[in-house]
Each structure stands twice: as structure tokens, then as C-alpha cells.
C-alpha positions as CSV (number, residue, x, y, z in Angstrom):
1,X,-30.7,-7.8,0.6
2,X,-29.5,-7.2,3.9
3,X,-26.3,-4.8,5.1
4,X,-23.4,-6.2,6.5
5,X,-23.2,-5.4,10.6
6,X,-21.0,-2.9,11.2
7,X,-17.8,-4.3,12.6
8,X,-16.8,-3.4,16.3
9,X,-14.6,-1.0,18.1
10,X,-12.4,-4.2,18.8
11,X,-12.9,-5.9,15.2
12,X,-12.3,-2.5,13.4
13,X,-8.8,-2.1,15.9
14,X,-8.0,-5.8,14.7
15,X,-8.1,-5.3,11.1
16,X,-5.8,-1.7,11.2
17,X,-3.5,-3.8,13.7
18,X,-3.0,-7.3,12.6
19,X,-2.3,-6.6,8.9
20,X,0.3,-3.7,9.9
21,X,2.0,-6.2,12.4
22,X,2.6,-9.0,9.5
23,X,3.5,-6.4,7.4
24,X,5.9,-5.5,10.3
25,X,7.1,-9.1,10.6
26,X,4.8,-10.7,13.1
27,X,3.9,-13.8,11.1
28,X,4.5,-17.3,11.0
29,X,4.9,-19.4,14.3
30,X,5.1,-17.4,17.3
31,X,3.9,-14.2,15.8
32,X,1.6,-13.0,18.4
33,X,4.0,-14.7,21.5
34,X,6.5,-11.7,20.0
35,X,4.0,-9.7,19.5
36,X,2.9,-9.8,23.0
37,X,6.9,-9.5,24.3
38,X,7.4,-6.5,22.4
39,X,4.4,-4.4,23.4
40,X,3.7,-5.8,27.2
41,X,0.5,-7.3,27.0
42,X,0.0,-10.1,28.1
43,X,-0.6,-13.3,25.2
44,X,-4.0,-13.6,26.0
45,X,-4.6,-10.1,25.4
46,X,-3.0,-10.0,21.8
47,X,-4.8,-13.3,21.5
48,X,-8.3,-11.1,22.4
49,X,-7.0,-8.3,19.8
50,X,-6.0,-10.9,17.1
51,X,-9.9,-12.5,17.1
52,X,-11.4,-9.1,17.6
53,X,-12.9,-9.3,20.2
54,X,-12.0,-7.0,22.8
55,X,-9.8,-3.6,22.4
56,X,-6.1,-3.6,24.8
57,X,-5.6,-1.2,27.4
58,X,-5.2,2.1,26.2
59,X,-1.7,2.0,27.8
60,X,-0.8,0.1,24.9
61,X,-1.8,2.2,22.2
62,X,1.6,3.8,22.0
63,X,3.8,0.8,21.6
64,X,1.4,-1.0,19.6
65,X,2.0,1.8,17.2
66,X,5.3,1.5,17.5
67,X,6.1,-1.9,16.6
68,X,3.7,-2.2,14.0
69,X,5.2,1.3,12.3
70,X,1.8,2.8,12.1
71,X,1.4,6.6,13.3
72,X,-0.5,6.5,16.7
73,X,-3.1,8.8,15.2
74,X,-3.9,7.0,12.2
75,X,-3.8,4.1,14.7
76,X,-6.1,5.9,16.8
77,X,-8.3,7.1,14.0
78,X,-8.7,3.9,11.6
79,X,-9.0,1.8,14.6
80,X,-11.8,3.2,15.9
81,X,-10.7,4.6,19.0
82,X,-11.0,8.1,18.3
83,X,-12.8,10.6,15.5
84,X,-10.4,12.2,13.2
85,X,-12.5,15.5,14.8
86,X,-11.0,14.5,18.2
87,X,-7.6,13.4,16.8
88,X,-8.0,17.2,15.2
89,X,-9.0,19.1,18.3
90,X,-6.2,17.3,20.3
91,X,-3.6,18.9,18.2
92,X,-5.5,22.2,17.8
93,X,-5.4,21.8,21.8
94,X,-1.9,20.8,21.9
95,X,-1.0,23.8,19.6
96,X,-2.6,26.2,21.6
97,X,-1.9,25.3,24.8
98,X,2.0,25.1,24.4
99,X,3.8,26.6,27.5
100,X,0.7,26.4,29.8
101,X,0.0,24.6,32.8
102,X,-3.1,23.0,31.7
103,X,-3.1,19.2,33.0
104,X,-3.9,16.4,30.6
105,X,-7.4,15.8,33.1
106,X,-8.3,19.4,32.8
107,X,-7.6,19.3,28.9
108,X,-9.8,15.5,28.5
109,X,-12.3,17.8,30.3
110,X,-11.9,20.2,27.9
111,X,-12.5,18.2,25.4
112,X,-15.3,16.2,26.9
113,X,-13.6,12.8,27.5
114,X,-15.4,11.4,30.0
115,X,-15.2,7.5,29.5
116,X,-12.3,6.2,31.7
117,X,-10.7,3.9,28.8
118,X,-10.5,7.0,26.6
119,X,-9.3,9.3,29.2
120,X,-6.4,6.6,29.7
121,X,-5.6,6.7,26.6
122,X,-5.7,9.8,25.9
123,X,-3.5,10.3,29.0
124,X,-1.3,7.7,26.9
125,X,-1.4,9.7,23.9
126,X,-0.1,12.9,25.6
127,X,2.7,11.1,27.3
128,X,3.9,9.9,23.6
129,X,3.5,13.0,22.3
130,X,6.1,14.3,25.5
131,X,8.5,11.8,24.7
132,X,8.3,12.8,20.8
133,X,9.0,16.1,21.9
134,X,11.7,15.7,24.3
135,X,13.7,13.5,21.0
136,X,13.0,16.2,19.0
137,X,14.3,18.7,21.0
138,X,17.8,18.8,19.6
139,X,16.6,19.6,16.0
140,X,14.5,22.4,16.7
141,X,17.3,24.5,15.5
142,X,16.7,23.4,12.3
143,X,14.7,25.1,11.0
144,X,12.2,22.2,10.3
145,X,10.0,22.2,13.7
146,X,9.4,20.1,16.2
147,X,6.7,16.8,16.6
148,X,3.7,19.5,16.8
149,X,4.3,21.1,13.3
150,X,5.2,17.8,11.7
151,X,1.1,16.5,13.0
């Protein structure tokens, strides 16, 4: 009896993405033609990630996550991009570094990101996590915390 192969970076990203976009509302007629409108790529490119055979740019992580309602790490994570150790050690990083002025280069060199699509998205990634920030920033009064003590 033989094992099945083990599915791709591209095929696992596919089958964490497509079900969460119909689940979203992307089916039917047109589905990936509004897929592509509402997260930039182009249609060929959600055509590529619909098959499974090749991974977007990492640019698109963050509104892929978005539209489809899944939480970028658990995108990042069950997808295949990242290990939930490196998902881990980003916040840990994140965490520790608040109010420095370590860049996002000298932190994926930290971290020993070297490959240029995961550096790019992991540049993405800490742009998202700015922007979740900066609308959380009102509510810090709360008494409930901010986007780093909700990870």
C-alpha cells in the first residue's frame, strides 16, 4: 500500500483558501472574476490558486484573509506558508520589540527569513499588523488591549 504524496505549498494554500472563499460567498458564476476584483490579483492568478498550482504574491496574503474572513495567521499557518513556530516567534518578536526601532529586514534577519517570497510576505504581514494597530488604537483605553494581546 502506497502513501498518498504530500500535497504542495500551493495545493495545501488552495484547500484553506477556496473552501473559506465559498463559505464567504464566492461561488456560483463569476466567483473567482470577484474573487480576483476584491483582492487585486489578477484572474489568472486566482485561476493558478484555485487549481493549486502556484502560491499568489505574498502581497496578497493580507486581503486574501480578509475577504475570505480567515485570520491571516491561521491563513498563514494552515496554508503552508509559515510554521505555527514562526507564526509564534513573530508575535514573541512583535511583543518584545514594541517601541523599538528595529526594521522589519533587520527583524526577518532575526528570524532567519531569508527566501525573498517569505521575506515579502512577511513584510506584508507586519504592515497588517500596523494597520490593526493603528484601528485599535482608540480602544486601548479599554481596558481590553490592543491587536498584540488579542494574538
Amino acid at each position: 500500500m502506497t502513501d498518498a504524496p504530500t500535497p504542495t505549498r500551493a495545493q495545501r494554500f488552495r484547500d484553506v483558501v477556496v473552501p473559506a472563499a465559498e463559505r464567504a460567498g464566492y461561488t456560483g458564476h463569476g466567483a473567482k472574476a470577484r474573487f480576483s476584483r476584491d483582492t487585486g490579483m489578477t484572474d489568472s492568478t486566482v485561476t493558478r490558486l484555485w487549481q493549486g498550482t502556484a502560491l499568489p504574491d505574498a502581497r496578497f496574503y493580507d486581503r486574501i484573509a480578509e475577504v475570505t474572513d480567515l485570520d491571516l495567521g491561521a491563513l498563514l499557518v494552515e496554508g503552508g506558508i509559515l510554521s505555527p513556530e514562526a507564526l509564534q516567534s513573530l508575535s514573541e518578536t512583535g511583543r518584545s520589540q514594541v517601541g523599538s526601532d528595529l526594521t522589519p529586514d533587520e527583524a526577518a534577519d532575526g528570524l532567519g527569513i531569508r527566501d525573498v517570497a517569505g521575506r515579502e510576505m512577511f513584510h506584508a504581514t507586519v504592515e497588517r499588523l500596523k494597520r490593526l494597530e493603528d484601528q485599535d488604537a482608540p480602544r486601548r483605553d479599554t481596558g481590553h488591549g490592543g491587536a498584540a494581546a488579542q494574538m
